[in-house]
ZAGUZA-184764 format. One record per residue (C-alpha): residue in one letter; y, z, x. Coordinates in steps of 0.2 Angstrom, whole numbers, plus 5000, padded with zeros to 4 digits. Layout:
BEGIN
aYZX
...
# end
This chain:
BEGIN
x564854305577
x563154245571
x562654275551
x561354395549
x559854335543
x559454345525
x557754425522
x556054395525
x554954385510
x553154445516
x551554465505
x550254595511
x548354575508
x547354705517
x545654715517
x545054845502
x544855015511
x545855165511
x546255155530
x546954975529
x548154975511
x548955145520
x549455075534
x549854915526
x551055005515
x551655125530
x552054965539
x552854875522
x554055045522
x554654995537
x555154815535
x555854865519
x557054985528
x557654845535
x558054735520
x556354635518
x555654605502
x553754635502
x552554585488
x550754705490
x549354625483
x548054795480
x546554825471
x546954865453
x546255045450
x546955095466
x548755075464
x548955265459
x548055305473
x549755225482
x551055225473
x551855395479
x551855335497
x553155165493
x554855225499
x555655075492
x554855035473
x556654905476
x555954795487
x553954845487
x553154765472
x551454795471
x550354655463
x548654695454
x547354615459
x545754625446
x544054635459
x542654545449
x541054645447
x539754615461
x537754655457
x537254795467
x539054895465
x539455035454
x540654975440
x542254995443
x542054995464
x543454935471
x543854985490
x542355055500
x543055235497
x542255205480
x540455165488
x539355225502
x539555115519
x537855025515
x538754955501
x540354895509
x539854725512
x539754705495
x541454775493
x541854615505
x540754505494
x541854565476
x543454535488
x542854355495
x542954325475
x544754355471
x545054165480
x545654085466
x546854235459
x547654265476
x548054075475
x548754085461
x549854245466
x550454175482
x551054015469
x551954125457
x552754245470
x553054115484
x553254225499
x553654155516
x552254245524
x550654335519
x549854495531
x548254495532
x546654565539
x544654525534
x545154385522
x544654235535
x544854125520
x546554135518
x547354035530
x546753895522
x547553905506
x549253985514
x549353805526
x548853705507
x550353805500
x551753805514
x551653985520
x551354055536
x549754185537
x549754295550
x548054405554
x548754565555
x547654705562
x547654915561
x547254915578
x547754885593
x547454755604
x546354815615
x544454825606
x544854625601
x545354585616
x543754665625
x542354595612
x543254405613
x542954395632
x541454445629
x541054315618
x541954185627
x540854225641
x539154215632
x539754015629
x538754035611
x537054125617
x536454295613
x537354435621
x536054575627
x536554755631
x536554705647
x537854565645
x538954695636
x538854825649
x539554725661
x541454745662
x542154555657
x542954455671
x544354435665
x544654575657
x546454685660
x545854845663
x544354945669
x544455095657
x543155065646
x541455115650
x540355095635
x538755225635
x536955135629
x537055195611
x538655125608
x538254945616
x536854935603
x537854975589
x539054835595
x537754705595
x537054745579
x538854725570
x538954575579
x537554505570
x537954615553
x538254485537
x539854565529
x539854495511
x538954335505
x538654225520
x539754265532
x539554395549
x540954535550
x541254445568
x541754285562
x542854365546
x543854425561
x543554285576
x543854135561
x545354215553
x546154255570
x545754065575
x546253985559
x547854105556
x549654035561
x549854205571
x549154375576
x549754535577
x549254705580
x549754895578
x550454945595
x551954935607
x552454825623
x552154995636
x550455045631
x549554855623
x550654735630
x549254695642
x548154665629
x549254555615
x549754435631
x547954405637
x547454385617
x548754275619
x547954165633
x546454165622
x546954115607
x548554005611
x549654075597
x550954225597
x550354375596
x551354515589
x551454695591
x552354795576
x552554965585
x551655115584
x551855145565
x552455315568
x551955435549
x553555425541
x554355595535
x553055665520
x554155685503
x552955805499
x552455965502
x550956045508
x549856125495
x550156335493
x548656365495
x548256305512
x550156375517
x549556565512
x547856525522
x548556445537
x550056585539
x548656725540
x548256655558
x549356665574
x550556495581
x549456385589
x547956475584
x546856365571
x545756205575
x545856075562
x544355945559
x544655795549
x543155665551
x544155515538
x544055505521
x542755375523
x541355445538
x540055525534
x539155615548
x536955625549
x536555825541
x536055865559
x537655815569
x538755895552
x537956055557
x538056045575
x539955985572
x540056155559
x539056275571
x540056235587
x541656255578
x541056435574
x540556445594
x542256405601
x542856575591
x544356505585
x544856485566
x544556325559
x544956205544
x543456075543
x544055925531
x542355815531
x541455705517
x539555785512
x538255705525
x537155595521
x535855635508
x536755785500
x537955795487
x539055945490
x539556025505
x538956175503
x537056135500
x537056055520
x537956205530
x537156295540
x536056455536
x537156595534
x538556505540
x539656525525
x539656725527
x539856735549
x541556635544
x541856715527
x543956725531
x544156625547
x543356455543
x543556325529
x542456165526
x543256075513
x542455905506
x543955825496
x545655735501
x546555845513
x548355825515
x548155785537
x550055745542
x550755905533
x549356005542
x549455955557
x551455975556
x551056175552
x551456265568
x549756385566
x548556235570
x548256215588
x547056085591
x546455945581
x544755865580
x544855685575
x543655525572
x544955425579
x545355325568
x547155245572
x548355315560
x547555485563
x547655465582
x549555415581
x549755565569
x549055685581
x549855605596
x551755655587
x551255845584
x551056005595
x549356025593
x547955975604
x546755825602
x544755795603
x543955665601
x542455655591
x542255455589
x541355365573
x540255255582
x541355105577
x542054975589
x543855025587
x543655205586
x542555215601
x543955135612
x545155225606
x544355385612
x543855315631
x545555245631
x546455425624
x545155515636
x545155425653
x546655315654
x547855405646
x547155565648
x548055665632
x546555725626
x544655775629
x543255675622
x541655765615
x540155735627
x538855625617
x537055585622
x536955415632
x535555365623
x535255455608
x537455455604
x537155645600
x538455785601
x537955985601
x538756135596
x538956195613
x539956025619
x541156025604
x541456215608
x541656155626
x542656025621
x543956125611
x543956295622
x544556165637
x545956125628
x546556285618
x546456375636
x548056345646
x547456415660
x546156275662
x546456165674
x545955995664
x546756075646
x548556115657
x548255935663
x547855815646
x549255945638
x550655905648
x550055695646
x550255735629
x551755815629
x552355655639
x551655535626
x552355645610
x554255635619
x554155455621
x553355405607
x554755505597
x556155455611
x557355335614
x557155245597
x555555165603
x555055105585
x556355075579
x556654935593
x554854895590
x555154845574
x556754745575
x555854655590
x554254645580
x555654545564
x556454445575
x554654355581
x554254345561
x555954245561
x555254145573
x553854095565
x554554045548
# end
């Protein structure tokens, strides 16, 4: 009988945002379980922010990294949670600067493998060193996959809107029909400069190019398709670590939204959380607000202050505040999302789709729409969600203009409250089927042993 392997010992590095150190750490949970040591490199100040969330302080070390001050950035700005999204690429900029500490870090802790994400420098210290760097990506697959065919057939010119309407050649599947807004947005972040000299594209496409492997969040029987053709692509493994299921909370949810959420029936309340980063134009905020109040149901609204206003309450609606005095919430700080969604009162949840909140409302009862941030990632993540998968209903949006009203969020989430719909039967039982095999036959848990085995490879 074989020896078990001794441990892995992994360095993470994710980029500094909020929704990239959580998963980071969600995923280092996980390999820890399973014996690995995992050295966190994370932005000083943030650390607190963290700390609660390490299951295994044994065997997750968290390494302090000090982020030099950048002109343009408040003092003290260390993740783009700290700053408005016109100042992230400065965030990147401050980031691209640590260089010469994370060498020094990866010397002194000598790990066998580094994680990481933006940082398309890296590779080339780790290959100086001896370690292998794998590009490791919250997402899945399938966004990557789409926007490198699409480069690969513009053979170095321009893409036009045109060029990226087209479905790519090669491309595995057909579910993703991109409306006019959305493929001008993706051509100007193709040619957005993220931090000092260097387009957020190429801080992907290099790091994936120069990285000894890539991997993404996902499993065989939903991206496989994707990973093998990246695969092709790039000529290097390509990883999935699972679905990075939210791991059981070891806290519990606040009592204040326990006494407001029990007040309302099973099943009954709709639950908006637009990520603790987005911030929505004044106009679509209240159009978002006013069609929660049209679909008549009681709601918990979790959203940042739009742009241009400071609090929440100086940009609702007029009047708004008393028509939902006792039914309806719109809160503008941290919200506790796993545990509400858990409580058996919400019914239906509106999300930005984002990934980690996608797969948290993918385990629970409640029902999903989709409201996607015009991002690459998210945007996929709802056609895929909406049209292929068919677990959920997406928000109708403007073609041109990428505007929602009140009257298509209220459509939006009566069609799937209603049970006797015919489409909210339909995307309920999908999700049903998802939930069940997403939670069954120790998929993740295979996932990840399959997803350690290929690191073992690789060292």
């Amino acid at each position: 009988m074989d020896a078990p392997s001794p441990p892995l010992h992994i360095a993470m590095f994710p980029w500094f945002a909020m929704g990239h150190l959580t998963p980071y750490l969600h995923l280092s949970n996980k390999l820890a379980k399973r014996g690995h040591k995992i050295s966190f490199f994370i932005p000083k100040n943030t650390l607190n922010r963290l700390q609660h969330l390490n299951l295994h302080p044994n065997l997750i070390t968290f390494f302090p990294i000090k982020v030099p001050h950048v002109d343009g950035l408040p003092h003290n700005a260390e993740t783009t949670s700290d700053v408005p999204f016109s100042l992230a690429p400065l965030i990147a900029t401050a980031m691209d600067q640590t260089q010469e500490q994370i060498e020094l870090l990866l010397k002194e802790v000598k790990p066998q493998i580094v994680f990481f994400d933006w940082q398309y420098w890296l590779p080339n210290i780790t290959r100086n060193l001896g370690i292998k760097s794998l590009q490791y990506m919250i997402l899945g697959p399938l966004i990557v996959a789409y926007v490198e065919n699409l480069e690969r057939q513009s053979q170095g010119r321009d893409l036009t809107e045109i060029d990226l309407a087209k479905q790519p050649s090669e491309f595995p599947d057909t579910c993703i029909k991109l409306h006019s807004h959305e493929l001008r947005f993706l051509n100007l972040v193709r040619k957005l400069e993220f931090g000092s000299g260097v387009l957020l594209y190429d801080r992907m496409g290099i790091g994936a190019k120069l990285s000894d492997a890539l991997a993404f969040k996902g499993c065989q029987e939903i991206d496989g398709i994707y990973a093998d053709y990246l695969q092709t692509i790039y000529e290097k493994p390509v990883l999935l670590s699972g679905p990075l299921l939210p791991e059981p909370p070891n806290t519990t949810l606040d009592e204040k939204w326990v006494a407001w959420l029990k007040e309302f029936k099973h099943g009954s309340v709709v639950f908006c959380a637009y990520g603790s980063e987005s911030q929505l134009q004044h106009n679509q905020f209240q159009e978002l607000l006013l069609g929660l109040e049209l679909a008549g149901f009681p709601f918990l609204a979790a959203l940042k202050p739009p742009n241009g206003f400071e609090t929440i309450e100086e940009a609702l609606p007029e009047g708004f505040s008393e028509r939902v005095k006792g039914k309806g919430i719109v809160y503008g700080s941290w919200i506790q999302q796993q545990l509400i969604l858990e409580h058996p009162s919400v019914g239906c949840f509106i999300t930005h789709c984002g990934a980690a909140s996608i797969t948290e409302g993918l385990v629970n009862t409640c029902q999903l729409v989709f409201l996607p941030r015009v991002d690459g990632d998210h945007i996929v993540n709802a056609r895929v969600m909406s049209r292929k998968l068919n677990v959920g209903v997406e928000v109708e949006k403007g073609d041109e203009d990428g505007l929602f009203t009140k009257e298509s969020v209220c459509e939006a989430v009566k069609t799937v409250m209603d049970d006797k719909n015919e489409v909210g039967r339909e995307v309920r039982e999908n999700h049903d089927k998802m939930r069940n095999f997403l939670l069954g036959n120790n998929l993740e848990s295979s996932c990840v042993d399959s997803f350690c085995q290929k690191l073992y490879d690789l060292v």
